[in-house]
C-alpha positions as CSV (number, residue, x, y, z in Angstrom):
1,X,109.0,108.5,38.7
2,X,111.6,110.6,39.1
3,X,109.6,113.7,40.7
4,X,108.1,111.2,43.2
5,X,111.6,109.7,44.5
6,X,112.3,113.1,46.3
7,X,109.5,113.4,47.9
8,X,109.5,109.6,49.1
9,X,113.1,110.4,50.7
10,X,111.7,113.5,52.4
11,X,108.7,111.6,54.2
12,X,110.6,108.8,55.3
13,X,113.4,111.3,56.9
14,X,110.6,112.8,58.2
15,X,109.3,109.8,60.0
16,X,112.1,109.1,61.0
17,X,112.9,112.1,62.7
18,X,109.4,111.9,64.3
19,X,109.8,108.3,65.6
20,X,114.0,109.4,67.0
21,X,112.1,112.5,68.7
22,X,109.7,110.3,70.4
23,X,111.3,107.6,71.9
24,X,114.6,109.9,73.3
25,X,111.1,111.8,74.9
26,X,110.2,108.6,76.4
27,X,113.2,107.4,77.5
28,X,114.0,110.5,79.1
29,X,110.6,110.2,81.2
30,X,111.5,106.5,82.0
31,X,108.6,105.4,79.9
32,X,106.2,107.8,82.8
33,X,103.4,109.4,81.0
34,X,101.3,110.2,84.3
35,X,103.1,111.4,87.6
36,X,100.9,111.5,91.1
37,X,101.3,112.6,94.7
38,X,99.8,111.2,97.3
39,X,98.0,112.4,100.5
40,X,99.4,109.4,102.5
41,X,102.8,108.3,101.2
42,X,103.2,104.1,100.6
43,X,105.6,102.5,102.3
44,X,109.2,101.9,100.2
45,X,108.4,101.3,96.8
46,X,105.6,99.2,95.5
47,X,103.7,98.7,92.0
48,X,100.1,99.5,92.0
49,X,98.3,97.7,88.7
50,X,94.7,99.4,88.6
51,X,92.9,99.1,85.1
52,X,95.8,97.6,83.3
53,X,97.9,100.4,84.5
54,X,101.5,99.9,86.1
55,X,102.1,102.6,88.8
56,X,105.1,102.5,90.3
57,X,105.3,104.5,93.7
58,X,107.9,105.2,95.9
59,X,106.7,106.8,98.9
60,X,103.9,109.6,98.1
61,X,105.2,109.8,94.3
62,X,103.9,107.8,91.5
63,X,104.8,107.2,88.0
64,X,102.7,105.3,85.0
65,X,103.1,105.2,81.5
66,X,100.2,106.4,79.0
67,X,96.8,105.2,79.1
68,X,94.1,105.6,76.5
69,X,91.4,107.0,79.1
70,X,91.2,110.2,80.2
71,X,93.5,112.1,83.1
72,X,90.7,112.3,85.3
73,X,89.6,109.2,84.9
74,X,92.9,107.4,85.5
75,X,93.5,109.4,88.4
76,X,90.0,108.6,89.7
77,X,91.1,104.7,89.2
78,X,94.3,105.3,91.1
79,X,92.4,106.9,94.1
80,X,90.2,104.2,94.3
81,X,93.4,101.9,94.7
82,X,95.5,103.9,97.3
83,X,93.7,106.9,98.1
84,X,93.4,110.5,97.5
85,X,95.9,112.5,95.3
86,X,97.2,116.0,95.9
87,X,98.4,115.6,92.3
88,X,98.1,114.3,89.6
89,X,100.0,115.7,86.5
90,X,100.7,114.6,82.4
91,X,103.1,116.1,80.4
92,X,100.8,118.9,79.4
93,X,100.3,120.2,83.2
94,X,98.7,119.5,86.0
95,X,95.2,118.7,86.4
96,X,92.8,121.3,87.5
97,X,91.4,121.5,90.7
98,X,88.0,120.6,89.7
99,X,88.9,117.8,87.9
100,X,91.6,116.7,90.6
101,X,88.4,117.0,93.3
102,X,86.4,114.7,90.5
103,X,89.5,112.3,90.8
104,X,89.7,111.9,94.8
105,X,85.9,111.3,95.1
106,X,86.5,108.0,93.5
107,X,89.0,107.3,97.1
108,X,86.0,108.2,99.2
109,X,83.5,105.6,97.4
């Protein structure tokens, strides 16, 4: 019993210093997981809701904290909602230009 309390002690600092590390990361995004540009800017700031998803857009830049689909995908439902994107990024990067065509197609349908 003895053996096992330091290791207890070391995975709980550990998750602790996990869950610390990702919710300063959040809260220094503003809770945004997904940021988007668009082609034709909104007027002032609105919220968007498409799929469950909370956009927030203040004139051609949006903001939405994480889904569980894909990038493409939830860019694809933005663009159906206010048109195409000339971005669409996560925190990894930006998507590819194949994938960000794949996305506007859903505006034109």
């Amino acid at each position: 019993m003895r053996q096992l309390l330091p290791a207890v002690l070391a995975l709980v600092g550990t998750t602790l210093s996990f869950a610390v590390t990702a919710n300063t990361a959040r809260a220094n995004t503003g809770g945004s997981f997904y940021s988007a540009t668009l082609t034709r800017p909104m007027d002032g700031t609105q919220k968007v809701i498409q799929k469950g998803v909370l956009w927030k857009c203040e004139g051609a830049e949006c903001s939405a904290p994480r889904d569980t689909s894909r990038p493409v995908i939830v860019c694809a439902r933005l663009a159906q909602k206010v048109g195409p994107v000339a971005r669409f990024a996560t925190p990894q990067g930006d998507l590819a230009a194949e994938d960000l065509a794949r996305c506007n197609e859903a505006a034109a349908g």
